[in-house]
N, C-alpha and C positions, 0 to 999 in steps of 0.2 A: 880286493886286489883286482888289477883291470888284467880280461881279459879279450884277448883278440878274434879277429873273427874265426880265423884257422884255428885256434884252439878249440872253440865253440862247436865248430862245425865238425871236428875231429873226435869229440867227445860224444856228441849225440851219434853218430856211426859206430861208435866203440861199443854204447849203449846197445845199437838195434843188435849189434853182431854179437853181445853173451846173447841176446833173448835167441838170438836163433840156435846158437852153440845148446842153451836148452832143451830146445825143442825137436832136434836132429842132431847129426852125426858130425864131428869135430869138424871145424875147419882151418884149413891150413893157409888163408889168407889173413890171418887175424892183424900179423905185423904192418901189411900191407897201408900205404898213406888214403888216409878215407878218400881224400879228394879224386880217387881215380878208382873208385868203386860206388861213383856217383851213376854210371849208368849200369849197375846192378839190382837187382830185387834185393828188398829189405823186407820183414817182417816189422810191422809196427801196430800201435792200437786208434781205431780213429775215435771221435767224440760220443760214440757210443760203446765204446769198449769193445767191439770186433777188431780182430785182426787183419788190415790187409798188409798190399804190399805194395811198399812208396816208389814213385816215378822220381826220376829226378825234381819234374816238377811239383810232386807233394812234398819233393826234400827244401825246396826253395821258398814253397807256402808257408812249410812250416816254419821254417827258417823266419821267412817276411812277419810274420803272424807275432811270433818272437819278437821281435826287433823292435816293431810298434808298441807291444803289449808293458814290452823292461825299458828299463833305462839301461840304454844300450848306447853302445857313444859312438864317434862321429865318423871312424874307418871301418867299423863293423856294420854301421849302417848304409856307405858306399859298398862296401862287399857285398849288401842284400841285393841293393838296387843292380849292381851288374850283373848279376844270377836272373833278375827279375827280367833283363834289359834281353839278356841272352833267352829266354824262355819264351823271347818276344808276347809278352803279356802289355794291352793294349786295351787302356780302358776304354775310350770310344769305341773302339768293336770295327773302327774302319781299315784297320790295317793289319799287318799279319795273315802267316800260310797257315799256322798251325791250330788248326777246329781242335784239340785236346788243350791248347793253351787258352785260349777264347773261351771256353768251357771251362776254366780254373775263374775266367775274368771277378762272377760273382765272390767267390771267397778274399780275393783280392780284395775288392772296393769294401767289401763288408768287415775286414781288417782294418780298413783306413775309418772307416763308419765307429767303428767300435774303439778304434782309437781318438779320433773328434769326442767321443761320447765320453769317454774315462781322461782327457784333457780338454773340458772347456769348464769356464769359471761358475760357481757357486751362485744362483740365481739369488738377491737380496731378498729376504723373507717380508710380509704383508708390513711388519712395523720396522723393516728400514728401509728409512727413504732411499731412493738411487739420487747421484750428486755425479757431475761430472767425471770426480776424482772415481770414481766407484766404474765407469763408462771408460776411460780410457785407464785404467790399470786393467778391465779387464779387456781391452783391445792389445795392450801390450803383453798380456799372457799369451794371447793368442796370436802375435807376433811373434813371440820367442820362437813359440813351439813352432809354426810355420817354416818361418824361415832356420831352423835348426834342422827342419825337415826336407827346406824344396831341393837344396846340392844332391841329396841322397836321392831323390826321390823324379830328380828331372829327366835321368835320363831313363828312366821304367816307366814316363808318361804320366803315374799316378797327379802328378801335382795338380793339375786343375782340378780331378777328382777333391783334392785335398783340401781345395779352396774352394769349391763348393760346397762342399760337405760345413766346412765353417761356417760360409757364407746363409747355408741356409737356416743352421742353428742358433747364426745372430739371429737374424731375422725372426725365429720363431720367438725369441727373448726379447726381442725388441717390441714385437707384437701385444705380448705377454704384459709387457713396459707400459706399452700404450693404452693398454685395456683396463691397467689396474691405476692410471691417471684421474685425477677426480678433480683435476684443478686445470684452469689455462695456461699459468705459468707449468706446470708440468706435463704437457703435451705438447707446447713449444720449446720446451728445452729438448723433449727428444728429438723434433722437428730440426731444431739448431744443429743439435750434434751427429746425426747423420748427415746431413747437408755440407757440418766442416769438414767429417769423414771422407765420404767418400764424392764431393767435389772440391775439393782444394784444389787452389791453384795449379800448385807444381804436380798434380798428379798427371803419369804420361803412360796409363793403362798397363805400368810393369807387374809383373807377379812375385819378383823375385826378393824387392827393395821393401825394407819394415814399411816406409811410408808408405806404400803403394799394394801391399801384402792382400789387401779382400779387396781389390779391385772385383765387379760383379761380373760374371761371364754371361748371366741370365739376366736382361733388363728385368724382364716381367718381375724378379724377385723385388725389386728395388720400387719399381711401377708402385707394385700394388699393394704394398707397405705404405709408400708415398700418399697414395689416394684414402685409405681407408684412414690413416694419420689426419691426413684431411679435415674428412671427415669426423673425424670424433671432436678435434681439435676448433670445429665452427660450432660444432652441436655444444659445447663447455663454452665458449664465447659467448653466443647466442644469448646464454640461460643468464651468464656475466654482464653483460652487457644492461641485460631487460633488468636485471636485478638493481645494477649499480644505479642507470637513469630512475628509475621508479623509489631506492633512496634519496636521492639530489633532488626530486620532486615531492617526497613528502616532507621533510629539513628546509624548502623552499615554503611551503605552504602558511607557516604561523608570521613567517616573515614579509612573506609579501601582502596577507591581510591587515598587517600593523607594522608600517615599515616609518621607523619615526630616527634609525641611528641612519645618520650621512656619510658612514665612513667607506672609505672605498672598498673596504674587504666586503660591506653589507650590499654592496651595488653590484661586484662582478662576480657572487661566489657563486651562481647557477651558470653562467656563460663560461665560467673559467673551468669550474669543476666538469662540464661535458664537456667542452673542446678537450680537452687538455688529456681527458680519459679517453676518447675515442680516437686521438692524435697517437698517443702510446701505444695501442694496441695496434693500429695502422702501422707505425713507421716500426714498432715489433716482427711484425708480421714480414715487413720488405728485406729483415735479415736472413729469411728465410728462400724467398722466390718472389720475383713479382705477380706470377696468378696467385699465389697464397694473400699478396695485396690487395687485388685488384678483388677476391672473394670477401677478404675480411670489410674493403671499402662498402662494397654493397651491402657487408652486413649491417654495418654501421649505418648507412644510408636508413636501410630501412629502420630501424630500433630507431635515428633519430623523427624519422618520421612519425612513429607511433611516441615517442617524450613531446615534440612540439605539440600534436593536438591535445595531451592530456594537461599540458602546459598552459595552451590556449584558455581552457576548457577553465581552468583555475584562474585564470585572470581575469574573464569575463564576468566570473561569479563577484570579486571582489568589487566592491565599493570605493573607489582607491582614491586618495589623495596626488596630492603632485609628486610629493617625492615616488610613492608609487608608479606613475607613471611614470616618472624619469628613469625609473629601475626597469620597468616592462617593456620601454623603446629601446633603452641600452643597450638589454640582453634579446632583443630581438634582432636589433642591427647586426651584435655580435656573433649569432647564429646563424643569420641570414647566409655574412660573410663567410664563416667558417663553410655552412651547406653547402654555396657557390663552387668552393676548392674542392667538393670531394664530390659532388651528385655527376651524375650521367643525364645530359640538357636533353634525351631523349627519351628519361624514364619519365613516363605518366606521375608515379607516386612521386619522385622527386620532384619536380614541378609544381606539385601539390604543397611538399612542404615548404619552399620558397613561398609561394603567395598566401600560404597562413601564416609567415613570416612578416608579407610585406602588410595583410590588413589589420595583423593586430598591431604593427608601429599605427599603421594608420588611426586606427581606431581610439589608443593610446592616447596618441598627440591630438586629437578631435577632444577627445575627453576633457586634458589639460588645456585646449585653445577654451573650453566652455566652462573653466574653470574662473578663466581670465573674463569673458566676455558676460558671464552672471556679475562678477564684482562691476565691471563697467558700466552694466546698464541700469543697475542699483544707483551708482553714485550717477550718472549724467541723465538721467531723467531730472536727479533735483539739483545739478550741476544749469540746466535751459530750464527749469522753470521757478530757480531758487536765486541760490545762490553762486558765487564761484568757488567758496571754500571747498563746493563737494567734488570738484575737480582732483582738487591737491591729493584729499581722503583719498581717492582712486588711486592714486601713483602711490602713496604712502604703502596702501594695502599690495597692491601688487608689485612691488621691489622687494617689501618683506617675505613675500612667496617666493621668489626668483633666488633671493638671500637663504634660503634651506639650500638650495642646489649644492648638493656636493662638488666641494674643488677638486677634481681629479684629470690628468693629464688627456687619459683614455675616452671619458666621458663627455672632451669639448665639446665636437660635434652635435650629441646627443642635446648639452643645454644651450647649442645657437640654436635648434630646431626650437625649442621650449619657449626661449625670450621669441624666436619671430615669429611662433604660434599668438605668441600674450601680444607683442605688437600688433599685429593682424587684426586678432580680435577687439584691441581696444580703438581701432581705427574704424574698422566697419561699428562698433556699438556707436563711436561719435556721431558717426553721418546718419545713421538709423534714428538716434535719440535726436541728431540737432531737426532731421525733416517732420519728427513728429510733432516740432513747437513752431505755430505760426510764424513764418520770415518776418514779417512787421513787425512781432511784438520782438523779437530777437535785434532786431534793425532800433528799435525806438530804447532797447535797454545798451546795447550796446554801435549806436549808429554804424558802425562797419562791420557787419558782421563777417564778408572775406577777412578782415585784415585780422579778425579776433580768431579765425581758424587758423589762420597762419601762426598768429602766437603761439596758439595751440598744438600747433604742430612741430614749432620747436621747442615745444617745451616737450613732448612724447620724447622727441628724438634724442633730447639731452639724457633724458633717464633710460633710457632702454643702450643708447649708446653704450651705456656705465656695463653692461649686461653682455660680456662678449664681442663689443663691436656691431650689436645690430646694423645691417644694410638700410640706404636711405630710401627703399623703397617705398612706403608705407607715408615717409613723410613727404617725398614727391606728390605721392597722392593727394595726401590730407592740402599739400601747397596748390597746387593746379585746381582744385577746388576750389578756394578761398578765392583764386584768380580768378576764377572762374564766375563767381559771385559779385566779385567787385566790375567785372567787362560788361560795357553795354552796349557793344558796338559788332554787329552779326557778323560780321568777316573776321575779326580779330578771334571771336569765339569758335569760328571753325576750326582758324589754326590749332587753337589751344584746344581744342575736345580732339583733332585729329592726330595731331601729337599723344593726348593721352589712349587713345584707342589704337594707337600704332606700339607705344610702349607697354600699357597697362590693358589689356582687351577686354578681360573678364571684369575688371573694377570698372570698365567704363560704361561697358554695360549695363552694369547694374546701378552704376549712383547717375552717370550726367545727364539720361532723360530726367532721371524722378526729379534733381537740381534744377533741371531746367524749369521743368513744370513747378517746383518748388519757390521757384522766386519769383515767378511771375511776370518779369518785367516784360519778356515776348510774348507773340501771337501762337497759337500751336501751329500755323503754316512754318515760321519762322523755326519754331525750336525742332520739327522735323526735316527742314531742309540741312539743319546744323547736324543733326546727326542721322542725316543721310548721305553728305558728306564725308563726315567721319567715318563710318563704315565703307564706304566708297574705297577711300585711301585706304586703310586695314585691308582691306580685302585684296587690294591691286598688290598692297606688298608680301603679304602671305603668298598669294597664288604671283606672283611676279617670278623674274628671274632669283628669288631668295636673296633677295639685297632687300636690305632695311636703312635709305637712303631720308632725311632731311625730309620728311610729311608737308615745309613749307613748299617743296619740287611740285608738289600735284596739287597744293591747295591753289594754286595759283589761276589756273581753269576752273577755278569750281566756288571763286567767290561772291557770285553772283545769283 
């Protein structure tokens, strides 16, 4: 049966007044209303069982003490706090005349202390897990009580008292929370749910409002939960992180020694499997804080950097075929890309991992170009001193190579590199193989010997064509060649060598002197004024105003 605060209060004075009636000589105020022998001496017992004698303000402690301790209801607990309010007890300690009330302060707060302690929720024992559901029911506990508490309790000041005393026992739970974490997902979920806590949106620093109820009064609490959360939460990444790539690299390893299946799951499961894991954790991370991102980025930075050389490290060892290769430029390209969007262009180690990026494509694609360029100079050695059929044999074998390539959308780019790798190389083995066989005998089996590279050259271009679209660079070449072969006239030949040393610099280099001297039809004064010439032009338009202007503009002074 509910009673009032006046009854209450009237009963415990009823009480002090037999003990005294005991202990001395009748009294004749007994009928008297307790409320107006509040500033009277009482005889009562304190926590050690001595007797003193209660001030008004021991009658209001005890009172307050009460009220926290029972379930006391919501008029009896405004009648504390205006006893309290009247008493001018003032827990900051700044205000107030009365040095005997300031002097109570400690019992106060340590009422409010012992009552946070005897209402806060049941910490989840080693074998239950915590779950959201388990975090905000016990924040709504802790609501109730609050705010069932701040009306009574606002105008005796205690309240912020009240909501630190909470604030600090989350925290030491939460702590607790974070310590007994053994996973990443569970150390950013406590990461998370403080973070929706206590910054949401609509919060507007109220103390009174549920949503708003453990606003923090003390950063540092909040601080340095935050940092040390952190902390634990990169150290469980770290160990995750190192762990996961150095799976995806041994699962990588049987497959990329014997890589014979073409399907595209077999091609992108190392590029896909670490972007895709260090992407998650990343864009995880940014629900949290953008320095929580911008920390887990570099973590990732670096772990990717120590998977790329162990990566490296495996490729080199291998023996690899083409489709190998095609797998090892693929996932290099893809990684490359990926590294771009996340490294810092002024971290030393990242820089590093880019260009172990970029020499193992390289290395890669040299591999597979020498793949191409062994079958070609097999078949065109007895292609110029046999027959022609060993031509065809060449195209036959190397369309069948280009023909593994996996058809996959992602992977174009990767097989145009591949076919203009194999173009490339079977262009340079022709001109290599055709200058090792005497021009005469070449001239005497097939009298035109430009007009038979031209053939040649579109016949390369038809088949590689078929392969992606190869570009007609290669057969430009192989063509200006043959032209080249067939000209006997010194001015004509300048144009056409300064044309290709304006277009083509490094192939010109390297084939139109040996060509020249290879056919012999000029004098060596002659075949050096031709390409001295040539280089003449090349060099005026490189180092010119970077216009790349019609080579016949300047040949025109220089035919002579």
């Amino acid at each position: 049966m509910k009673r009032s605060f006046k009854t209450l209060f009237k009963k415990k004075c009823q009480d002090r007044q037999e003990e005294r009636l005991v202990s001395s000589e009748p009294s004749g105020a007994a009928d008297e209303d307790p409320r107006q022998q509040t500033d009277c001496p009482m005889n009562t017992t304190d926590q050690f069982g001595a007797d003193t004698q209660m001030s008004p303000q021991d009658t209001i402690l005890s009172i307050f003490i009460d009220t926290l301790a029972g379930d006391t209801y919501l008029q009896e607990l405004k009648a504390t706090a205006e006893q309290v309010k009247q008493c001018d007890i003032i827990p900051d300690g700044n205000e107030g005349s009365d040095s005997y009330s300031q002097f109570r302060l400690k019992d106060y707060l340590t009422a409010v202390e012992m009552f946070v302690h005897n209402n806060f929720p049941a910490l989840p024992t080693n074998s239950q897990p915590y779950t959201g559901e388990y975090l905000n029911d016990a924040m709504s506990f802790i609501c109730n009580k609050v705010t069932g508490l701040v009306p009574v309790l606002e105008d005796s000041r205690l309240v912020n008292y009240l909501l630190d005393s909470y604030n600090r026992r989350l925290f030491s739970m939460l702590r607790f929370l974070m310590d007994r974490s053994s996973s990443v997902k569970d150390s950013l979920f406590l990461l998370q749910w403080v973070k929706n806590t206590y910054f949401r949106q609509a919060h507007k620093a109220c103390l009174i409002t549920q949503n708003c109820v453990l606003s923090v009064s003390d950063p540092l609490l909040l601080a340095d939960w935050l940092e040390y959360s952190k902390q634990k939460f990169l150290t469980l990444l770290q160990e995750n992180i190192s762990t996961t790539l150095h799976s995806i690299l041994q699962h990588d390893e049987p497959n990329g020694v014997c890589c014979d299946d073409s399907s595209e799951e077999a091609f992108i499961q190392v590029q896909l499997d670490v972007i895709q894991f260090l992407n998650a954790h990343i864009q995880a991370s940014k629900t949290v804080s953008h320095t929580l991102k911008t920390a887990v980025q570099r973590l990732c930075c670096d772990e990717l950097h120590s998977f790329i050389q162990r990566y490296v490290n495996a490729q080199r060892a291998n023996k690899a075929n083409l489709l190998s290769h095609f797998r090892t430029i693929y996932t290099c390209r893809q990684l490359r890309s990926y590294a771009l969007s996340i490294i810092d262009s002024n971290n030393n180690t990242d820089s590093s991992t880019v260009l172990m990026l970029e020499n193992m494509e390289t290395q890669s694609l040299f591999s597979a170009q020498q793949l191409f360029a062994n079958i070609a100079k097999d078949n065109l050695k007895k292609y110029f001193t046999k027959e022609d059929g060993h031509l065809n044999n060449m195209m036959i074998i190397s369309q069948k190579m280009l023909a593994t390539l996996p058809h996959m959308e992602q992977g174009e780019e990767t097989k145009e590199l591949i076919v203009k790798a194999a173009y490339h190389s079977v262009t340079r083995a022709y001109l290599q193989c055709l200058m090792q066989r005497k021009y005469k005998k070449l001239e005497k089996r097939w009298n035109d010997v430009g007009k038979k590279i031209m053939c040649d050259a579109e016949l390369f271009h038809s088949k590689f064509a078929k392969q992606n679209g190869s570009d007609d660079e290669q057969k430009i070449v192989l063509l200006k060649m043959g032209e080249i072969l067939q000209c006997r006239h010194v001015d004509t030949l300048k144009l056409i060598c300064s044309e290709l040393y304006v277009t083509f610099p490094e192939e010109s280099e390297e084939y139109i002197p040996a060509l020249l001297y290879w056919r012999g039809a000029l004098s060596r004064r002659q075949i050096k004024k031709i390409i001295h010439v040539s280089r003449d032009v090349e060099d005026h338009v490189r180092n010119g105003d970077h216009l790349r202007p019609h080579p016949h503009v300047y040949c025109c002074c220089c035919l002579c």
